[in-house]
Structures are given as structure tokens and as C-alpha cells.
C-alpha positions in Angstrom: 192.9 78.5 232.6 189.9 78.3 235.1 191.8 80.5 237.3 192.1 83.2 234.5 188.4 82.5 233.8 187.4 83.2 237.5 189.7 86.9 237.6 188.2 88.1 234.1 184.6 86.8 235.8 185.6 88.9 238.9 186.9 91.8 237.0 183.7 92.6 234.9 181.2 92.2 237.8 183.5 94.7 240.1 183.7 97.2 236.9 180.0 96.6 235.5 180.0 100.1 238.4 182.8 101.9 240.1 179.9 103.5 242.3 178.3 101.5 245.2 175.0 100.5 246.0 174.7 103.6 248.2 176.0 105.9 245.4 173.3 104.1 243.0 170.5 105.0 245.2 171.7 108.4 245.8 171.0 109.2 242.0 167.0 108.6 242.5 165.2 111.2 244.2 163.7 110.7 246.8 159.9 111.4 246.5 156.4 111.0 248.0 153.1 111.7 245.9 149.8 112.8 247.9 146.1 112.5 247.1 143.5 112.5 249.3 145.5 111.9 252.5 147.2 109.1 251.3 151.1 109.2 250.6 152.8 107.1 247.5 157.1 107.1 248.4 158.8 106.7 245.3 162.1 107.4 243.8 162.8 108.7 240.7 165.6 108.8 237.8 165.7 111.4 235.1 168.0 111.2 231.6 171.2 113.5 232.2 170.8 115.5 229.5 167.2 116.4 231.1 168.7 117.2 234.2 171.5 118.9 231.9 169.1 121.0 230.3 170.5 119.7 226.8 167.7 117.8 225.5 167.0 118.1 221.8 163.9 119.7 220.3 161.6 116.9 219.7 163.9 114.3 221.5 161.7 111.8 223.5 162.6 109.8 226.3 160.7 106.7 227.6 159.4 105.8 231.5 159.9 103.1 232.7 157.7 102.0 236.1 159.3 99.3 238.1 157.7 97.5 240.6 159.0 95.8 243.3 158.5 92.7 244.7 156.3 91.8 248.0 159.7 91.3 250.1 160.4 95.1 249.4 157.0 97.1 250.7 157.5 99.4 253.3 157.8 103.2 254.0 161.6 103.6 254.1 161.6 104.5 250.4 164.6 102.8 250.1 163.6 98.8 249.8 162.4 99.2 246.3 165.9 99.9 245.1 167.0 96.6 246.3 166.9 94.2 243.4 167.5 95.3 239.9 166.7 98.9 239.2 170.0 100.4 240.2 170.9 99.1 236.7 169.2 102.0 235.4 171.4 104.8 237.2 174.6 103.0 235.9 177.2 105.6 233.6 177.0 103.1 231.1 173.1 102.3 231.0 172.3 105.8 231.0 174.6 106.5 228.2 173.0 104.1 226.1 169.9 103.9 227.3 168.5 107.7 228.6 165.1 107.3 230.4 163.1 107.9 233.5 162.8 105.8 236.1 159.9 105.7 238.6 160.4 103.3 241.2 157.5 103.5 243.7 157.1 101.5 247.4 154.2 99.2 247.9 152.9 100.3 251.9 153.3 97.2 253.8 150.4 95.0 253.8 149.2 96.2 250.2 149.7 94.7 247.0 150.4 96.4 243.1 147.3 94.4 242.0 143.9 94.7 242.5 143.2 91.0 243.1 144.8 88.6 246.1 145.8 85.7 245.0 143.9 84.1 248.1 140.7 84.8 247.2 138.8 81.7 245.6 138.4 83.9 242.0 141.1 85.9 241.6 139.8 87.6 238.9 140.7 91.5 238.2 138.5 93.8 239.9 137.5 97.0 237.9 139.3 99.6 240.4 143.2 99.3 240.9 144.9 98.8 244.5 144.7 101.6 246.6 149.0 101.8 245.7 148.1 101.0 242.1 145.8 104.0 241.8 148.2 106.8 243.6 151.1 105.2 241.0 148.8 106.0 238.6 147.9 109.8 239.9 151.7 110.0 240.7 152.3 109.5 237.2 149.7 111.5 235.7 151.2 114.8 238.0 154.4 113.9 236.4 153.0 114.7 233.1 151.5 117.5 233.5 154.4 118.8 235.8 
């Protein structure tokens, strides 16, 4: 019985994707937003039937942002895609749940928020990160795009 356990256990990791990890990251663009001589690498997902051409009149699709953690800042603009958000560009997920995906790269030695958590008051300060702020262009560009 345990063994059975273990082999159905194995079986639905292994087919939760027949794609690897490299085939996963393939299917986010590769991208790097500029403003004011700074550069924001960040990869990005878009619904099939937007990439398809086939979307609906009227048919809405949500974003969804996801920021890494500190252990993946850099400027391969590939870290970012380590943990967790290759879920989004699996057959299944994207079936049921269409969406775009931006997953930006914090630059090494930067942080998302505008605050360190070293500082005696980490309070928030009234202007985002420098990263923060270009996500936040980035995205903007993507709207109006």
C-alpha cells in the first residue's frame, strides 16, 4: 500500500508538466524596460488566445506581478523564474486560468520596497525603490502599448 502511495505520489508530480524547467522559462519573454538610463529585466507571459489573436470582444484578462525573492536579484533575467512562477506557463494553468504574467528582476543589491528593514524605523517612505518605480513605469508602457 505505501509503495502504491509513493508511485501515484511520483506520477502526479512528474505529470503536473511534460515540459521542463527550461521549456517553462522559454514561454516568458525575455524583456528589459528603460527610463532614464536605468534598465528593469523582466519576463513576461501573455494568455494564448492573446497571442492567438482569438480573444473575445470585451474579454478581460488579469496581471499578475510576481516578485521574487532577495536570493533571486541579478541581471541574468533568468533567477526570477526560479521559485514558483513557472506554474503560470503550465498547459493546464493557462487553460484554466488565462493571464499575464510580469515577472521582473530586482538589480543586485536593491530591494522591491522602499524601506530596509535595517534601518531603526522602517517605516514606508513616500517614493518607491528605484526597481519598484521602473516596475511601475514598465507596467504603465504595458498599458498603453
Amino acid at each position: 500500500m505505501r509503495l502504491c502511495l509513493m508511485v501515484l505520489a511520483l506520477w502526479s508530480i512528474a505529470s503536473v508538466s511534460s515540459l521542463s524547467a527550461d521549456d517553462l522559462a522559454d514561454r516568458f519573454e525575455k524583456r528589459v524596460f528603460e527610463s532614464e538610463g536605468a534598465k528593469l529585466g523582466y519576463r513576461f507571459l501573455a494568455p494564448k488566445a492573446f497571442l492567438s489573436g482569438s480573444v473575445k470582444e470585451g474579454e478581460k484578462f488579469p496581471l499578475v506581478i510576481f516578485l521574487h525573492g532577495a536570493g533571486e536579484r541579478g541581471d541574468d533575467n533568468t533567477a526570477q523564474l526560479i521559485h514558483g512562477v513557472k506554474r503560470f506557463a503550465q498547459d493546464d494553468f493557462l487553460a484554466k486560468y488565462p493571464c499575464f504574467v510580469i515577472a521582473p528582476q530586482c538589480p543586485n543589491e536593491q530591494i522591491w520596497a522602499s524601506f530596509s528593514w535595517r534601518e531603526p524605523d522602517a517605516g514606508m517612505k513616500s517614493e518607491p525603490s528605484k526597481p519598484m518605480g521602473l516596475l511601475i513605469k514598465a507596467v504603465d508602457n504595458l498599458e498603453k502599448g
